[in-house]
C-alpha positions, 0 to 999 in steps of 0.5 A, a space after each residue: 559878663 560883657 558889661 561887667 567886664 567893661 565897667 573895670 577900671 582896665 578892660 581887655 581889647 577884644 581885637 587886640 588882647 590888649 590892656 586899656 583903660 576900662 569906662 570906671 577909670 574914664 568916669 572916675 578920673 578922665 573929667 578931672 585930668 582932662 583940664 590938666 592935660 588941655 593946660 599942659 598941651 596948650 603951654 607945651 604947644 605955644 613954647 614950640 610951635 611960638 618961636 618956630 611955626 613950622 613945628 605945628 606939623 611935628 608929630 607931638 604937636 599934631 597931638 597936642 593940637 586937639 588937646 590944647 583946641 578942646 581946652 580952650 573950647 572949654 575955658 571959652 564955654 565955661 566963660 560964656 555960660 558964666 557970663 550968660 548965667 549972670 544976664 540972666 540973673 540981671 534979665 529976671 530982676 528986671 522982669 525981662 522973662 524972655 531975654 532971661 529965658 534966652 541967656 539961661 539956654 545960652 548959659 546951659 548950652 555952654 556947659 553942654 559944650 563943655 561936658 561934651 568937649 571933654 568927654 569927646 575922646 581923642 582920635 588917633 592922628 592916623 588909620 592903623 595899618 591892615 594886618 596880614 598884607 606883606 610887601 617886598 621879597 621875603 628873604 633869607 634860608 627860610 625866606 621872612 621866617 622869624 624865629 621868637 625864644 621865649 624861657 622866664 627861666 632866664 632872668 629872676 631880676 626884681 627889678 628897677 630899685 632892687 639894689 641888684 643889677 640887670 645883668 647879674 640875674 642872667 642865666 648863662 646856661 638857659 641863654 646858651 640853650 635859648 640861642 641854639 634853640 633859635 639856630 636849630 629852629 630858624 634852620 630846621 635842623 637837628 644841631 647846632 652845627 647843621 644849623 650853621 652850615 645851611 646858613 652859611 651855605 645859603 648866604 654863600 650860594 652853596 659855600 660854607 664858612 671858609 677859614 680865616 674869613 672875619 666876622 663882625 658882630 656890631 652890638 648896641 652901647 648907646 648906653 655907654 656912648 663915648 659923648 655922654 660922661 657914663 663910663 670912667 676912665 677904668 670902663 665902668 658905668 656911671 649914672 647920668 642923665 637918662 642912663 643909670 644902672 638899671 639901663 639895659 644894653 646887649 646881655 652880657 649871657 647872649 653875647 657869650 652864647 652867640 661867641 660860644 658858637 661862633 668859636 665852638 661850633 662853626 670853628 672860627 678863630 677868635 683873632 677873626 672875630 669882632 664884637 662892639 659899637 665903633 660909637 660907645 664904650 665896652 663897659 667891663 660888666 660886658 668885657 670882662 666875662 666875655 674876654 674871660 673865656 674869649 681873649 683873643 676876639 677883638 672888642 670893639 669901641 670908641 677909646 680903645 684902651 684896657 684891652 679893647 680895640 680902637 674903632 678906626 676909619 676905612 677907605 670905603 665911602 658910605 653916600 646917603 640917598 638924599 639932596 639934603 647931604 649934598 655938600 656934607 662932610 663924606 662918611 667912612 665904613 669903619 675898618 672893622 665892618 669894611 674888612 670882614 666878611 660876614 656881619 652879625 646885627 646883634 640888637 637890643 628890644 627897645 623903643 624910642 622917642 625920635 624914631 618910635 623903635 630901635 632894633 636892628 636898622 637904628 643900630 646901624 646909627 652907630 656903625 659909622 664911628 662918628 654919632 648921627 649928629 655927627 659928633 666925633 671924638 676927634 672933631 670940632 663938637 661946638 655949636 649945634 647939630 649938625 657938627 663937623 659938617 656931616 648929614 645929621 641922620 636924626 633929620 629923617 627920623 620919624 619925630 621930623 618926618 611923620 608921614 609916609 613915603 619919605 627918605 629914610 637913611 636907615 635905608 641906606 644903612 641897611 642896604 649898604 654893601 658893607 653893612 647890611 650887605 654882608 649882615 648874615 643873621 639878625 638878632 634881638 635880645 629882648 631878655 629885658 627889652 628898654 623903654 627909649 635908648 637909655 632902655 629903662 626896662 619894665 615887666 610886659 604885660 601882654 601875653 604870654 609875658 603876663 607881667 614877667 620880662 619877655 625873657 625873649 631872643 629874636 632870630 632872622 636871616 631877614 632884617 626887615 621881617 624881624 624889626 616888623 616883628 619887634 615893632 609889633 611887640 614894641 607897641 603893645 608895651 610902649 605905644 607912647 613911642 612906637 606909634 608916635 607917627 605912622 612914619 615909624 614904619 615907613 622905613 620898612 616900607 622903604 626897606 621891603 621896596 627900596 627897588 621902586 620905594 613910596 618915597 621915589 628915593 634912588 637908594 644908592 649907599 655906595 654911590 656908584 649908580 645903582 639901586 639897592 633891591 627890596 631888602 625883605 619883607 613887611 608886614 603886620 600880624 593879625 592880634 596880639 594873641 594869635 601872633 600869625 602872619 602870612 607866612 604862618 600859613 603860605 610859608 615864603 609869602 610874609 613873614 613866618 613868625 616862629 613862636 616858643 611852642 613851635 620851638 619847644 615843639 620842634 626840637 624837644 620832643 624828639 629828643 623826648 622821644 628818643 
């Protein structure tokens, strides 16, 4: 059985559970598409690397590398047995044996080289990181827990290209029940309400939520953001680029879900609470069944027009932690986070092709009013990144800094008083999860998805535990980006130990001389299928990753019961 499943065209790891390419397809189609892919790597590698030498120790050309080396090992094989083929044709006709005999083991030799080159598979450019070994301080109500919803029930999308859209196959009421379920989990209680309390009362050491306190919930419209021509002057979307109508961003189903609570449960005023993305553009398809049924919430973006409310900036300096922003343009928290009290990071499942993933630390990329490359919208944007003389962000993404224990400014943007200091719960909406950031979404193929959305929605009070635990998902879906270096992890390795981090930074966001703590725990589970971190078994040690059956588990069958 063993070998008959390994002759397939795709097999199943059996560490990993995952899908891979089986030996049928390598025999069938590796031979072949390896000279192709040996050509583009050796092109893509000179027009980069040419022009700016130092681009060799990019990621992608680390990659490339060996592809473009194998190929030109070949070209240089298959010439010299063409060569040797032809000496010893010419050697044979003039009766010289030996000589001939020599240039056809040479020949030969070279086509040996040749099959073995492509046939030599690829390695990975770093070693995976072990399973199950947390470091940092597992923080929260349920310190490093994590709780994962999963109901297919919620969307019946067809998908890309089915002429319907993405946010019309939502289902409101199985998106409610999906994140009172998350709540009732994360804090083992029986209600939604008791749920919120003991949340609050832990954030607030012993105080819950007090009226008239602010709540800001920053959600993620890169999709719509003000620099790109992808929202007309009446807030609807437009096709560009990367961005169609099938991009994903914050369904509009879980963000009412999350407001229903929010107004409902915990009692809040809707003139006390926020939601948007000081960098993009509230798109009516989010707007407007939002402000249906909530008017008096403040919806956040860019422009501020059409009911919206125009992100502005405060006092409240934000300092990033390295030399390289020395002499940069200072950045402001926008008024909106600096005055509330309470943050919400409410991100969507995606990867990414600079950072590797895009969860609740890259959302912070839009909290500061002015894009990363520091384009504004009331700035000079001519010429080339950096504009207006701001520290350029997308500088210490993983793309530009591949290895480990280097500066990170998702960091600083986690660690900031103002933002993730005050972040009360963290949130994933993964009902559709997106391929890079104009999230192009996909049907998942690793279990329990089986070739479904993931229908999925992600809750913690511990930042770093749920992007670990996203950036675990993500590579199984798209490890094209999410392994793209092994410095796509290693802002969680700077978060976990921001204290005393690998990379020696002094993380100090406000600038006023002193670090930041560990910022939660990090960690890996041990496969695909199982799902287990450490916490699972010494709870308050790792990460504690709350699956669907123990959600349905824990708050259905009482009710059954009863």
């Amino acid at each position: 059985m063993e070998k008959e499943e390994s002759t397939k065209l795709f097999a199943r790891c059996p560490r990993t559970g995952r899908l891979v390419l089986g030996r049928e397809w390598s025999r069938r189609w590796g031979a072949a598409l390896f000279p192709l892919a040996g050509l583009a790597s050796l092109i893509w590698f000179l027009v980069r690397v040419v022009p700016k030498p130092s681009r060799a120790g990019y990621p992608c050309q680390r990659v490339a590398a060996p592809l473009a080396s194998s190929f030109v090992l070949l070209l240089l094989a298959v010439a010299g047995s063409a060569v040797a083929f032809g000496r010893a044709r010419l050697q044979f006709r003039q009766a010289r044996v030996v000589a001939g005999v020599l240039c056809l083991v040479l020949a030969v030799g070279g086509i040996a080289a040749a099959v073995w080159t492509m046939e030599t598979p690829a390695q990975a450019a770093y070693a995976p990181h072990p399973a199950n070994q947390p470091i940092g301080v597992p923080r929260g109500l349920a310190p490093g827990r994590v709780v994962w919803v999963h109901d297919p029930a919620v969307t019946d999308w067809a998908g890309p290209g089915s002429e319907t859209l993405w946010y019309e196959h939502v289902d409101q009421a199985v998106a409610e029940g999906m994140m009172s379920r998350a709540l009732r989990r994360y804090a083992d209680a029986g209600g939604d309400e008791a749920a919120w309390q003991a949340i609050f009362e832990h954030f607030n050491s012993g105080r819950g939520y007090g009226a008239g306190e602010k709540v800001a919930v920053k959600i993620n419209l890169v999709t719509t953001n003000i620099r790109m021509p992808v929202v007309d002057e009446n807030y609807d979307p437009i096709e560009w680029g990367d961005v169609s109508f099938d991009s994903i961003a914050n369904s509009p189903q879980l963000l009412h879900a999350l407001l229903d609570q929010l107004v409902n449960v915990v009692g809040i005023a809707e003139d006390d609470i926020t939601v948007g993305d000081p960098t993009g553009l509230f798109v009516n398809f989010l707007y407007e069944p939002l402000h249906a049924d909530f008017p008096g919430v403040h919806y956040l973006d860019n422009r501020g027009a059409q009911g919206r409310t125009r992100a502005e900036y405060s006092d409240v300096r934000f300092h990033w932690s390295t030399s390289a922003a020395n002499g940069t343009t200072e950045d402001f928290i926008p008024s909106a986070f600096a005055e509330a009290d309470y943050l919400i990071n409410f991100a969507v499942l995606k990867s990414h092709d600079m950072a590797g993933i895009t969860v609740g630390a890259k959302n912070h990329y839009g909290s500061l009013l002015r894009n990363p490359d520091g384009w504004t919208r009331d700035g000079n944007n001519t010429g080339s990144a950096p504009y207006n003389g701001y520290y350029d962000m997308h500088a210490s993404l993983p793309v530009y800094e591949g290895q480990m224990g280097r500066y990170r400014a998702l960091v600083d943007l986690m660690g900031h008083e103002e933002l993730g200091g005050k972040t009360l719960l963290y949130l994933v909406d993964g009902i559709y999860g997106g391929l890079r950031y104009h999230g192009t979404p996909s049907t998942w193929s690793m279990p329990p998805f089986n070739d479904d959305w993931p229908s999925s929605l992600f809750l913690s009070m511990d930042g770093v535990a749920l992007d670990s635990v996203a950036r675990d998902f993500l590579e199984q879906q798209w490890p094209i980006d999410a392994l793209l270096a092994e410095g796509v992890e290693d802002y969680l390795h700077e978060a976990a130990l921001a204290d005393n981090p690998p990379s020696g930074t002094f993380y100090d966001p406000e600038g006023d001389g002193s670090s930041i703590a560990s910022l939660g725990v990090h960690e890996h589970w041990n496969n695909i299928l199982d799902k287990q971190y450490t916490g699972n078994s010494d709870p308050g040690e790792g990460i504690e990753l709350v699956t669907p059956f123990q959600v349905e588990r824990t708050i259905y069958l009482p009710l059954i019961v009863r």
